[in-house]
Every structure is written in C-alpha cells, then in structure tokens.
Legacy VTK file of the C-alpha trace (Angstrom):
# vtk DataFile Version 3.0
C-alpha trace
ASCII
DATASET POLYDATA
POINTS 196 float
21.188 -6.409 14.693
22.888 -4.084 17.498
20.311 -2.771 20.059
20.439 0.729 18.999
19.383 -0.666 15.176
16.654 -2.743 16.985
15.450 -0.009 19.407
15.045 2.491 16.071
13.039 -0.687 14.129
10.924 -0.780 17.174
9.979 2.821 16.904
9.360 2.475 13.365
6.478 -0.997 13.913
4.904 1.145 16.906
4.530 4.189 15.049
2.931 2.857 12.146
-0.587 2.278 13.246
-0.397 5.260 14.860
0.874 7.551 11.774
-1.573 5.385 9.790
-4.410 5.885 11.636
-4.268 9.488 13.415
-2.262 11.310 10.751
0.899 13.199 10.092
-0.690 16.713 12.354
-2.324 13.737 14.752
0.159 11.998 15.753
2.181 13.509 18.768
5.601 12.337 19.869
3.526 11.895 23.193
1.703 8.869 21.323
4.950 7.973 20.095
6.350 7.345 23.382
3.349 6.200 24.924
3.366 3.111 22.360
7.039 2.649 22.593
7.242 3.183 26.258
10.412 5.506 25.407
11.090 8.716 27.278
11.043 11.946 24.958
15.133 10.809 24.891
14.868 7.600 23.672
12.169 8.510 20.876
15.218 11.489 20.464
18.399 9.706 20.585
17.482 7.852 17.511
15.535 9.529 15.150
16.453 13.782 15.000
12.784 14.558 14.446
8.967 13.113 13.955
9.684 13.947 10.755
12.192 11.696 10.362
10.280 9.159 12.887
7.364 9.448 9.771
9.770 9.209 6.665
11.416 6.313 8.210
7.926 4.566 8.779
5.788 5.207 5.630
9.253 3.392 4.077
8.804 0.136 6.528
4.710 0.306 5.897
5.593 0.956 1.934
7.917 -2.196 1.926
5.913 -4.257 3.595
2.589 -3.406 1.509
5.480 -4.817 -1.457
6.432 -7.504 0.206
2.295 -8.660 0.842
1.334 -8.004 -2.671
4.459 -10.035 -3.926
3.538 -12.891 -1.591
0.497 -13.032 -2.708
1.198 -13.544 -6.742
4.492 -15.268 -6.210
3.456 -19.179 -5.973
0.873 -18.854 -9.296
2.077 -20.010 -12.259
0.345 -18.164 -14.758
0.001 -14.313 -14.721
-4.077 -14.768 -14.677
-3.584 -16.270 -11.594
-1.235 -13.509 -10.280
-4.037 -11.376 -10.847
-6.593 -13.587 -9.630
-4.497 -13.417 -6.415
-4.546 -10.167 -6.325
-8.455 -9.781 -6.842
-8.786 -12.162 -3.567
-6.261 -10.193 -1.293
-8.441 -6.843 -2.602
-11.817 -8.480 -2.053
-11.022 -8.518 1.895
-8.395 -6.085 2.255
-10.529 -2.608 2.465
-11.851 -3.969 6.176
-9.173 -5.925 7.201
-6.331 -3.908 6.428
-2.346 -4.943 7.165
-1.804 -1.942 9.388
-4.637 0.008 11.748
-6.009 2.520 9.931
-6.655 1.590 6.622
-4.701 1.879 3.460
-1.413 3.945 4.141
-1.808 4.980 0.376
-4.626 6.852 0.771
-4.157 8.356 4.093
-0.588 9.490 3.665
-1.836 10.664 0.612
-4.309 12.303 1.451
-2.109 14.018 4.546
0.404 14.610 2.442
-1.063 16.463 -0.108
-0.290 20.049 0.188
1.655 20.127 3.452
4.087 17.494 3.300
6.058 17.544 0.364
8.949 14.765 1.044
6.226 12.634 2.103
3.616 13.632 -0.915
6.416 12.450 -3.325
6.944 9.323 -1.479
3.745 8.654 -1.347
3.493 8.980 -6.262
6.583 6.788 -6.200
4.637 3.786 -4.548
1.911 4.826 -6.668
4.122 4.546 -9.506
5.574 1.219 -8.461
2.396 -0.665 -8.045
0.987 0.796 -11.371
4.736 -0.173 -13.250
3.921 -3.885 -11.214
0.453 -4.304 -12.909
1.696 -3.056 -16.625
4.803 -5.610 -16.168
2.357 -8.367 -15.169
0.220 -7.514 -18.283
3.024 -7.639 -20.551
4.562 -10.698 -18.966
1.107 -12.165 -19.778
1.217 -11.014 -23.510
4.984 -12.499 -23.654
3.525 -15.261 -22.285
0.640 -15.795 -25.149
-1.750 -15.898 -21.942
-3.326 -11.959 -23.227
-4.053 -10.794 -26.551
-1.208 -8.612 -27.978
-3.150 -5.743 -28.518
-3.672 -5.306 -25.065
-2.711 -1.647 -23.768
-0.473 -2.654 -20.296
-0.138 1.127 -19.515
-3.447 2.066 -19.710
-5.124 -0.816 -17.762
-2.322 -0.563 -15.180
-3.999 2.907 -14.764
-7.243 1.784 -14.339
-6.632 -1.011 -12.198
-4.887 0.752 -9.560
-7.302 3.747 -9.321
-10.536 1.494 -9.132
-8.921 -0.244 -6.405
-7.783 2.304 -4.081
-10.997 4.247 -4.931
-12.789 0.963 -3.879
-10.783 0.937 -1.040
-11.599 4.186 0.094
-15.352 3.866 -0.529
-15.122 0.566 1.301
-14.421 1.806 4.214
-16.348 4.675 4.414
-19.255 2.299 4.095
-18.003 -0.339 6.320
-18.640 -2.848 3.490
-17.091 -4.639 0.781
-19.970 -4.184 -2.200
-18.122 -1.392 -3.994
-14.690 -3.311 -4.053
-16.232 -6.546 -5.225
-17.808 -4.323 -8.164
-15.071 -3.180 -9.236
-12.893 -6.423 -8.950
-15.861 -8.064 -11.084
-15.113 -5.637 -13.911
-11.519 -5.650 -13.703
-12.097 -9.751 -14.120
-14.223 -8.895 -16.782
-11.705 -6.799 -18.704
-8.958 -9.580 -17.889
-10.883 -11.823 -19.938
-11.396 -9.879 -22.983
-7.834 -10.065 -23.323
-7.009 -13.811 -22.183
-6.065 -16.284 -25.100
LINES 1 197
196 0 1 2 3 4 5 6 7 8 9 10 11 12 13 14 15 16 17 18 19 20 21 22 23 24 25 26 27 28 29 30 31 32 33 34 35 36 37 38 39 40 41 42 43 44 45 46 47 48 49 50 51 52 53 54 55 56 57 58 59 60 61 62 63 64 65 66 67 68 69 70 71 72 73 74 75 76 77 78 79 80 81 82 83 84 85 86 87 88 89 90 91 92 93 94 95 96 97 98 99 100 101 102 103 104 105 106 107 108 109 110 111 112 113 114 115 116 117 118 119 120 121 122 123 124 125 126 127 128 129 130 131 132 133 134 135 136 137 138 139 140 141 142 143 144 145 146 147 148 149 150 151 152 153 154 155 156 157 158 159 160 161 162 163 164 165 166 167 168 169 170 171 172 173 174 175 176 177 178 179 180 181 182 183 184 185 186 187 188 189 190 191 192 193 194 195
C-alpha cells in the first residue's frame, strides 16, 4: 500500500468513531485533524471535502459491520446455528458496540435522514443487504430441509432486522440489554416454529 493510500485509510479508522459518535453537523474537520494529528492540508490533500472524508468512512464502518456479521455465522454448519450466532453477537452488541458510538445504522440514519441524501441512500442499501442476508439464510435453511417450506423468508427477514436495530436503539437508551434479549427470545421462538 503506497503512503498516500495508507495516510487516506488512516483518516478513514480515525474518523469513524468520531462521525459515529458526534454526527455528520458534529463532527468538525478540527476533530478530524485533532485525531489524525494532520494539518487542515493533510486532512485536504487527500480527501476534497468532509463530505467525502464521511462517504468514504460510513463505506469502511459498513464493510466492516459485513465482515463481523459474516465472521460470526461462517464456521456453523447448519443455518440454525448461523442464526444462533447471530442472536449471541446481538445479545451483547447494543453496549459493546464495534465502533464508539453505537450502531452506525441507526445514527447515520438517523443523521441522514432529511439532510444528507448520498448518505441517507447509503445508509437503505445496507439496510437492504442485511435484510437480503437474513431472507437468503432462511431459504438456504428451507433448501436445506432444516425450516418448514412454508416459511415466508421475506417477511421474517423484515421483522428480524427491525426488532433488532429497534432493540438496539432502546438498548442503549436504557443502558441495558433486557429489551434486546426480548426480542432475540421471540425471534428464537419464531425460528423454531419453522425448524424440521
């Protein structure tokens, strides 16, 4: 990797947290080059604007939120215990998120909503993804013979996603887990009305 291509991923880590956590209107390029230790020109000379500086890091935070959730399903065998995995990293993740701040779904989202176009569409494509991830899983499972047949993927991918991040959000407001393990205990529950 040359320096300038390491220099720009560098920006991109240090700003996350900081994007995550303060906001889009928040977060200055002052903080930006406080955490980088970059002069106004080095923040500059690679990215045009902290527009671009934000694009370029809800895209790193968005991969890497992929590459956790794979990680986590990857070594089970059977797609029960993919979701079973998933259920686990869920349980914990509302307090102990991946990057400060919380979930980057629901505060870009919420930043984004009216203001920030680019970013607000970003933002329903990784929705999209993670609800396409959990219908695929459920109709991998009925390929499988693991879930009934009559099993509607679409729908419960729905579900499952919303109750989550709505967990999530009420999670942390409340600085406990209670409302996240309520809902994974009914997702479970739903999960087994369909298992073979």
């Amino acid at each position: 990797m040359k320096k300038s291509d390491r220099t720009r991923q560098m920006i991109i880590e240090r700003s996350a947290p900081i994007f995550n956590s303060k906001g889009v209107a928040g977060t200055s390029i002052s903080d930006i080059m406080e955490a980088t230790q970059l002069a106004k020109g080095g923040v500059y000379g690679n990215f045009s604007t902290k527009d671009d500086i934000l694009m370029a890091t809800f895209d790193h935070i968005a991969d890497t939120l992929k590459e956790k959730l794979a990680g986590v399903t990857a070594p089970e065998p059977t797609i029960g215990g993919k979701f079973e995995a998933l259920f686990k990293f869920y349980s914990h993740y509302p307090l102990n998120p991946f990057v400060a701040g919380g979930c980057p779904i629901l505060n870009f989202g919420v930043d984004a909503d009216d203001t920030h176009p680019e970013l607000r569409k970003r933002v329903a494509k990784l929705i999209a993804y993670f609800q396409e991830r959990i219908e695929q899983l459920v109709n991998a499972g009925i390929k499988r013979g693991e879930f009934s047949a009559d099993w509607d993927a679409e729908r419960f991918a729905v579900k499952m996603f919303t109750m989550l991040e709505g967990a999530t959000l009420v999670s942390r407001v409340n600085n406990n887990n209670k409302q996240m393990k309520t809902v994974v205990s009914m997702l479970r529950e739903e999960i087994a009305q369909h298992t073979l």
